[in-house]
C-alpha positions as CSV (number, residue, x, y, z in Angstrom):
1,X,38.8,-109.8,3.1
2,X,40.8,-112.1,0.8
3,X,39.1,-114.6,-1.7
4,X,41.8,-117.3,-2.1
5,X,40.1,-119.5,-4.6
6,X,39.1,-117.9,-7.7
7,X,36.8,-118.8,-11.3
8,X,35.5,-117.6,-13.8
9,X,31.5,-117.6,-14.2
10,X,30.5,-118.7,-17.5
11,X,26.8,-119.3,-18.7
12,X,26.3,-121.5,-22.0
13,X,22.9,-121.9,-21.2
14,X,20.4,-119.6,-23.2
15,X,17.5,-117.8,-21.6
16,X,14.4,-116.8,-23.5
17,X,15.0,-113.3,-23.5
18,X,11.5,-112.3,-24.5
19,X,9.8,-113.6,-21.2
20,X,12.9,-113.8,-18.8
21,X,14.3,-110.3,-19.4
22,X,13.2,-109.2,-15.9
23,X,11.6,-112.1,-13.9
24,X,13.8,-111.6,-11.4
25,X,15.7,-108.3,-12.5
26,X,18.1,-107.7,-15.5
27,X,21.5,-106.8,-17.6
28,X,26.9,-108.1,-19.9
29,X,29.5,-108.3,-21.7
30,X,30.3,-112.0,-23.8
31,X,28.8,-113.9,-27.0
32,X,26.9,-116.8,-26.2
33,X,26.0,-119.3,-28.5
34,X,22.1,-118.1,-29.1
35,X,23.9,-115.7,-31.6
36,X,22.6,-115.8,-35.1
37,X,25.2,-117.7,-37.3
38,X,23.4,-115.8,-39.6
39,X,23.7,-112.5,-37.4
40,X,24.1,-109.3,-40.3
41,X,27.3,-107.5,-39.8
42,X,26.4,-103.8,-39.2
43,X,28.5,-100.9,-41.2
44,X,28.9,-97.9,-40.1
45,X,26.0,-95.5,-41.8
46,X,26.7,-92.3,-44.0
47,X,26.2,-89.3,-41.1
48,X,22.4,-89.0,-40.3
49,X,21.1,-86.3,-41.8
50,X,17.4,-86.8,-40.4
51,X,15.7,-84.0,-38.4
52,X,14.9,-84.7,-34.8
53,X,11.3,-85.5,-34.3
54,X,8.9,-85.2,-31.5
55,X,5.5,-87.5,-31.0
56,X,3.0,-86.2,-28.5
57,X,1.6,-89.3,-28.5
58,X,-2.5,-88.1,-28.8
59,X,-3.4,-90.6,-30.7
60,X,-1.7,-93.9,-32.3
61,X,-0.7,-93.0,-35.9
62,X,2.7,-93.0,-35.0
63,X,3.3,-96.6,-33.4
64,X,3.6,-99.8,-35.1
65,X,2.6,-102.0,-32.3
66,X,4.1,-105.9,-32.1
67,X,1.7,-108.7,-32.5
68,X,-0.3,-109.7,-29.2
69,X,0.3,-106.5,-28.0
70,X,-2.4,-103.2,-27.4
71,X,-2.0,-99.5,-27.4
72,X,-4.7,-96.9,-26.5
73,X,-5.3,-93.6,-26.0
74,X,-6.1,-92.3,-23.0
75,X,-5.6,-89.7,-20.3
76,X,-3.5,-90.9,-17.3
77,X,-1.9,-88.8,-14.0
78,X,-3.3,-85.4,-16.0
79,X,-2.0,-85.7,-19.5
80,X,-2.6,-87.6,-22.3
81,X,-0.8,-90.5,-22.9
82,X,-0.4,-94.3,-25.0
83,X,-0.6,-96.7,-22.6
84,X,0.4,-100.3,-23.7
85,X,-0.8,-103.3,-22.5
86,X,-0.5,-107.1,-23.6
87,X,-2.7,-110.4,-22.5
88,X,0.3,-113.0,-24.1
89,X,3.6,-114.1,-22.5
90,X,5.6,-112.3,-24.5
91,X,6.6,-108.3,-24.6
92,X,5.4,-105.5,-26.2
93,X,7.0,-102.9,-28.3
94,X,5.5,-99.6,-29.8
95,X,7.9,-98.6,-32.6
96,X,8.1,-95.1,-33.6
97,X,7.3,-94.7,-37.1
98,X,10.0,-93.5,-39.5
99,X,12.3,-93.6,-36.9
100,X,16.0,-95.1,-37.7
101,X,18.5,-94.3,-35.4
102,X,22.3,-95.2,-34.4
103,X,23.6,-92.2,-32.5
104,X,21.7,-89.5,-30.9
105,X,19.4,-88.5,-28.2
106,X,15.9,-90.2,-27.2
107,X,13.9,-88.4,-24.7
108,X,10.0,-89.4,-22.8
109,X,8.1,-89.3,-19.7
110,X,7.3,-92.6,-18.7
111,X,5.1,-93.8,-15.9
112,X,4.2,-97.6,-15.0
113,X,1.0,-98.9,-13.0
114,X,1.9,-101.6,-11.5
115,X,-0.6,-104.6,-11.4
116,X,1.2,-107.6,-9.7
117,X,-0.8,-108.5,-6.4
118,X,1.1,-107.1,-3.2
119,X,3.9,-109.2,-2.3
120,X,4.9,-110.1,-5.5
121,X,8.8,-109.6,-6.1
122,X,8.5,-108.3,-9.7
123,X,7.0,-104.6,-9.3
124,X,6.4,-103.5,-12.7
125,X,9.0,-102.9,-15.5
126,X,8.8,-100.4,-18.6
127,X,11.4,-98.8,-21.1
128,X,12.7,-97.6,-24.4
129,X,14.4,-100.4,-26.7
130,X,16.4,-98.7,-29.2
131,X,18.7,-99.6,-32.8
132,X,16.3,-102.4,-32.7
133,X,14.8,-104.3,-35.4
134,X,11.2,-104.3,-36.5
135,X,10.5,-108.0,-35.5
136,X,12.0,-107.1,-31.8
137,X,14.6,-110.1,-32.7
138,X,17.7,-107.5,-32.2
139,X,18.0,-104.5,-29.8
140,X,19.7,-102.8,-27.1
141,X,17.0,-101.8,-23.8
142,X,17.2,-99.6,-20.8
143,X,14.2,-100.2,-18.4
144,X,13.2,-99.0,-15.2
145,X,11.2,-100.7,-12.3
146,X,10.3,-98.2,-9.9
147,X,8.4,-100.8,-7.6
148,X,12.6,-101.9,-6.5
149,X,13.2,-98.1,-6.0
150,X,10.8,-97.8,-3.0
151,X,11.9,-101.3,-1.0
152,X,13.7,-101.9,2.0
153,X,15.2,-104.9,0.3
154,X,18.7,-103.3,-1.0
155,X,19.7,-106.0,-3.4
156,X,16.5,-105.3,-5.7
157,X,17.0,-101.6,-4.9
158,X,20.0,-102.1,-7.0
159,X,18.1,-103.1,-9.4
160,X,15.8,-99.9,-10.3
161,X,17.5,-99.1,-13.4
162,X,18.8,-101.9,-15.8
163,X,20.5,-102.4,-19.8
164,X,20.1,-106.0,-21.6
165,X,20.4,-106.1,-25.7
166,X,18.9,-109.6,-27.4
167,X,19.9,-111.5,-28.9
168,X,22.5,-113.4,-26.1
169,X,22.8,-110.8,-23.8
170,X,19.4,-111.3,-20.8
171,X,19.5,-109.9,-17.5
172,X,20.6,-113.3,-15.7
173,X,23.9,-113.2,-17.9
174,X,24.9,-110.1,-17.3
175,X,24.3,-109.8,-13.6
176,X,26.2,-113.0,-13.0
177,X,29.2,-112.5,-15.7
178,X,29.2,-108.8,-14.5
179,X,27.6,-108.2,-11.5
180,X,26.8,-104.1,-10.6
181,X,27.6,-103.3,-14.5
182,X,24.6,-103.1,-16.0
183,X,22.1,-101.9,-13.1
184,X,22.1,-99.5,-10.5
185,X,19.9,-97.8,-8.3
186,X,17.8,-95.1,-9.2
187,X,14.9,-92.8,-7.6
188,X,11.9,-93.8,-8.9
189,X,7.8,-94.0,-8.0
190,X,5.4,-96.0,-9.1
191,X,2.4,-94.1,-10.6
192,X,3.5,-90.6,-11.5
193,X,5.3,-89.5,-14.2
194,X,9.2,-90.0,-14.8
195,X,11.4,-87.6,-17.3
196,X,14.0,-90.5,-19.2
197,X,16.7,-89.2,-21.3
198,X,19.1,-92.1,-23.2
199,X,22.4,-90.5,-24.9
200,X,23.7,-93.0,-27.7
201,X,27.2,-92.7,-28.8
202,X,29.2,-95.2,-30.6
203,X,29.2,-98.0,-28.3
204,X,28.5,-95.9,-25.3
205,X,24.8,-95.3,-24.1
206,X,24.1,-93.1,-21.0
207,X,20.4,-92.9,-18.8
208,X,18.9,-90.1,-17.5
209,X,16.3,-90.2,-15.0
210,X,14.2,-87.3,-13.2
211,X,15.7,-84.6,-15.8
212,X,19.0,-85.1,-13.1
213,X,22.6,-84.0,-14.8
214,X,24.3,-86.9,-13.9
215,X,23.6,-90.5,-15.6
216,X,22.3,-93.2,-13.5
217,X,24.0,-96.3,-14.9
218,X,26.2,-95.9,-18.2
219,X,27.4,-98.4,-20.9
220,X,30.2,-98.6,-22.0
221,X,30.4,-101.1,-24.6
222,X,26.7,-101.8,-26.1
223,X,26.1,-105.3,-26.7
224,X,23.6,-104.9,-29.7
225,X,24.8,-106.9,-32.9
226,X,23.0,-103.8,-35.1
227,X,24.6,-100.0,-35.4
228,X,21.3,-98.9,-36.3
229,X,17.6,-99.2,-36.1
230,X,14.0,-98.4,-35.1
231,X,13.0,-96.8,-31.5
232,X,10.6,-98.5,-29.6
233,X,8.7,-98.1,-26.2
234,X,8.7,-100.9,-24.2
235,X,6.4,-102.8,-22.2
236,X,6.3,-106.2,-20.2
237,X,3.1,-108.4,-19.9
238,X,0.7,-108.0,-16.8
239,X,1.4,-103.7,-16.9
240,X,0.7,-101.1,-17.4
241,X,2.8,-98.9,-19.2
242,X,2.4,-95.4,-20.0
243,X,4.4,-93.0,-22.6
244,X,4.4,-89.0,-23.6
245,X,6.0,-86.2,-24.6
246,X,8.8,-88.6,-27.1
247,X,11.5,-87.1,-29.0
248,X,14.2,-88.7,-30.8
249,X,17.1,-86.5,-31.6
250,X,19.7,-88.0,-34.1
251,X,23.0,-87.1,-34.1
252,X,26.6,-87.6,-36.4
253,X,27.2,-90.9,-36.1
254,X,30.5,-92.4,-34.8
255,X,32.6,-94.6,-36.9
256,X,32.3,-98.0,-35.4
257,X,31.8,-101.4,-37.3
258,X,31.2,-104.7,-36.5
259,X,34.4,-106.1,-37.9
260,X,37.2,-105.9,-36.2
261,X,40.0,-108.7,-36.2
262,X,41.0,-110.6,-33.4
263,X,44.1,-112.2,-35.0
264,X,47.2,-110.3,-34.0
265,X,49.2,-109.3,-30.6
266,X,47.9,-107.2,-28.2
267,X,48.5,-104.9,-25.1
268,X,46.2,-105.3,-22.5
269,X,45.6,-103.1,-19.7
270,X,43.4,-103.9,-16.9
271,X,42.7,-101.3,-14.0
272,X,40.7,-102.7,-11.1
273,X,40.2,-101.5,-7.6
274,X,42.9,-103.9,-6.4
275,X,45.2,-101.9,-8.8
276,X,46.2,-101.9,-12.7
277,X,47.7,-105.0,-14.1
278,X,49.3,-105.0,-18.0
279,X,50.4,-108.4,-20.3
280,X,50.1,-109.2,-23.6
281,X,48.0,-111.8,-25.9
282,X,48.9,-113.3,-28.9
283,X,45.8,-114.6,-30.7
284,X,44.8,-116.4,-34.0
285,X,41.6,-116.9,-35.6
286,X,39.9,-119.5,-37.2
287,X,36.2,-119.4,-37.8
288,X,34.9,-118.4,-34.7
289,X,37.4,-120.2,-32.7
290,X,40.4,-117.9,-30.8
291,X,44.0,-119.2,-29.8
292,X,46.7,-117.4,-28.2
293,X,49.3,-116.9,-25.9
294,X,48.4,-114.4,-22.1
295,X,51.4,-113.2,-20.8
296,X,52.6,-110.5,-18.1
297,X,50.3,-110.0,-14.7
298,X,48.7,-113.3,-14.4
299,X,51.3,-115.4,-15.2
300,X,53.7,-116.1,-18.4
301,X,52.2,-118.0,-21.6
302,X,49.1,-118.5,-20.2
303,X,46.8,-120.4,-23.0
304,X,43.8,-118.1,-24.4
305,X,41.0,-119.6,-25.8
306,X,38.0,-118.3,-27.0
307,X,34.9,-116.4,-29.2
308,X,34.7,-114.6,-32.0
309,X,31.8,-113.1,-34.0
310,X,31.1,-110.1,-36.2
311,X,33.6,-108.5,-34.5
312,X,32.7,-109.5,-30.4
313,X,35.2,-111.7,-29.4
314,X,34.7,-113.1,-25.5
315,X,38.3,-114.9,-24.0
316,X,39.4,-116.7,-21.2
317,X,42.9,-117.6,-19.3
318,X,43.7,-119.2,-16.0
319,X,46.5,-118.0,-14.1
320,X,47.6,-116.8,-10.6
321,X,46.2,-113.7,-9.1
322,X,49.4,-111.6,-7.9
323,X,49.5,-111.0,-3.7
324,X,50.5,-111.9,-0.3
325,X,49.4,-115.5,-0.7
326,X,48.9,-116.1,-4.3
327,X,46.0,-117.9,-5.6
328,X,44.3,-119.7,-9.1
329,X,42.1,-117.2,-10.9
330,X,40.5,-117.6,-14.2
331,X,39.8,-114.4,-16.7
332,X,37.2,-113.7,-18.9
333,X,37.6,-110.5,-20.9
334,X,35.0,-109.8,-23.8
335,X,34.1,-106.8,-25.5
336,X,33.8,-105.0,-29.5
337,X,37.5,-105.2,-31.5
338,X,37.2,-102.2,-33.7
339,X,39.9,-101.2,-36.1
340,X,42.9,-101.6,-33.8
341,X,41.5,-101.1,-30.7
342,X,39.3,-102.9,-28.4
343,X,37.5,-102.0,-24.9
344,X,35.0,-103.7,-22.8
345,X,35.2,-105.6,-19.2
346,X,37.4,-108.0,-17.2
347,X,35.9,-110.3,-15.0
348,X,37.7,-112.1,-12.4
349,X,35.5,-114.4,-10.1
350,X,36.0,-112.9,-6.4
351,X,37.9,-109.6,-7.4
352,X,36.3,-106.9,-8.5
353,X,35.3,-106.0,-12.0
354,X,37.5,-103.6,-13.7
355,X,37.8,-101.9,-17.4
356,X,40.0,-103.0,-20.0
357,X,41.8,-101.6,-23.0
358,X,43.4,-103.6,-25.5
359,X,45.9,-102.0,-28.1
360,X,47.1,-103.7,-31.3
361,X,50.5,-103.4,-31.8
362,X,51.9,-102.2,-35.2
């Protein structure tokens, strides 16, 4: 089927991330305005040299827990675990202490008991936020909600497994800006115990589930304004979460920075399942504002405009998609620009979503 009519989706509206993270399911690729003007731009660390570390999790000396949120000890599905709970609106986070990390590995078994009445289409979320913050203001998550694994509805079976990073990037952006990016499907239970395994590296983040080889949903392209921070475990209000067995493994960190210059002219490739498309952009900076020039597949000197901040710059361009009958389409590409290079996602409203790869040229 051919989609004649095409436009971009684009979502000024901010979303309290905090509350509406998964009311309805979660995770995107653009800056929005509830950005810090502030924001701190992250450098890239001196190579970790800090010893992996595991937490058994027996008792709570470990955790720094967030106000209006409650860990306890106790024994749970035969082993003894933390359980977090919280009576507010507003989630709970468990950070490790000691724990700073931008690349490596993070490892638990996490279970969730879910407490919604029957019926209720939000069965239970819990996860691991991580190069976060210790006022939760700024970090990248992956959470699971094994309630969605087990229905017979397969649009919330897609959403088992799910990645959002605050601040500016919530579940309902990414799923509309970038539908089937940043969730997938994963076999889950409520109530017994599940192995998670998240690989950070550079802007890439992988997640393991059920001790399986293969990832089941990757990032490429993190959101998170911060290259390094705290580990926390993650819990959402009216559940019960359960943690055990952590370990946090840290590993040579990459060399990526938050930085990078959109200013310049660049080669763009775009490779989608209705094929691979090339052009070039000419942009200019000022402030946060972006200018330029699109041209090549598309359409010849299309006008650019768009974002820039710390480095995240989100554009868009109208032009004419290339087939049989040719139609209006409207492009958003965002991702990180660092040092000369620049990858993250293309979205073209009623084509599919493809990867892109910009080059400076020299």
């Amino acid at each position: 089927m051919r989609t004649c009519t095409l436009s971009s989706t684009r979502l000024d509206k901010t979303i309290d991330v905090s509350r509406f993270l998964r009311a309805t399911g979660a995770v995107l690729v653009g800056v929005s305005a509830s950005l810090s003007a502030n924001a701190q731009v992250s450098r890239t660390p001196e190579p970790t040299t800090q010893e992996a570390r595991s937490f058994t999790l027996t008792d709570l000396n470990d955790l720094i827990v967030t106000a209006g949120g409650k860990a306890e000890t106790v024994e749970y599905q035969g082993r003894k675990a933390v359980r977090l709970t919280t009576q507010s609106d507003k989630d709970i986070f468990a950070f490790l202490k000691g724990v700073q990390i931008q690349d490596g590995t993070i490892e638990s078994d996490i279970a969730l008991k879910i407490t919604t009445p029957p019926g209720v289409r939000m069965p239970g979320f819990v996860g691991i936020a991580f190069r976060a913050r210790t006022d939760a203001s700024h970090y990248d998550l992956f959470y699971l909600r094994p309630g969605n694994s087990r229905t017979e509805d397969q649009a919330m079976r897609n959403h088992s497994v799910q990645y959002v990073a605050a601040p500016g990037f919530d579940w309902y952006k990414l799923r509309r800006e970038w539908p089937w990016i940043y969730e997938s499907y994963a076999d889950l239970q409520p109530e017994v115990w599940i192995r998670v395994k998240i690989e950070i590296h550079g802007r890439t983040a992988k997640l393991y589930v059920g001790g399986s080889e293969n990832p089941s949903l990757i990032v490429n392209g993190l959101k998170g304004e911060d290259l390094q921070g705290g580990v926390a475990l993650w819990g959402y209000p009216g559940e019960e979460a359960y943690f055990s067995n952590v370990k946090v493994i840290p590993a040579r960190a990459e060399a990526v920075t938050n930085e990078g210059e959109a200013s310049g002219t660049w080669e763009v490739k775009f490779a989608s399942d209705y094929g691979r498309y090339e052009g070039s952009m000419n942009l200019h900076r000022e402030g946060n504002a972006v200018r330029g020039i699109w041209s090549g597949a598309f359409g010849q000197e299309q006008p650019v405009s768009g974002t820039w901040r710390s480095g995240y710059v989100e554009l868009t361009f109208s032009g004419t998609w290339p087939s049989e009958k040719p139609a209006p389409m409207t492009a958003t590409l965002a991702g990180w620009i660092d040092g000369d290079s620049a990858k993250g996602r293309m979205k073209v409203e009623g084509r599919a979503d493809g990867q892109w790869t910009a080059q400076r040229k020299k």
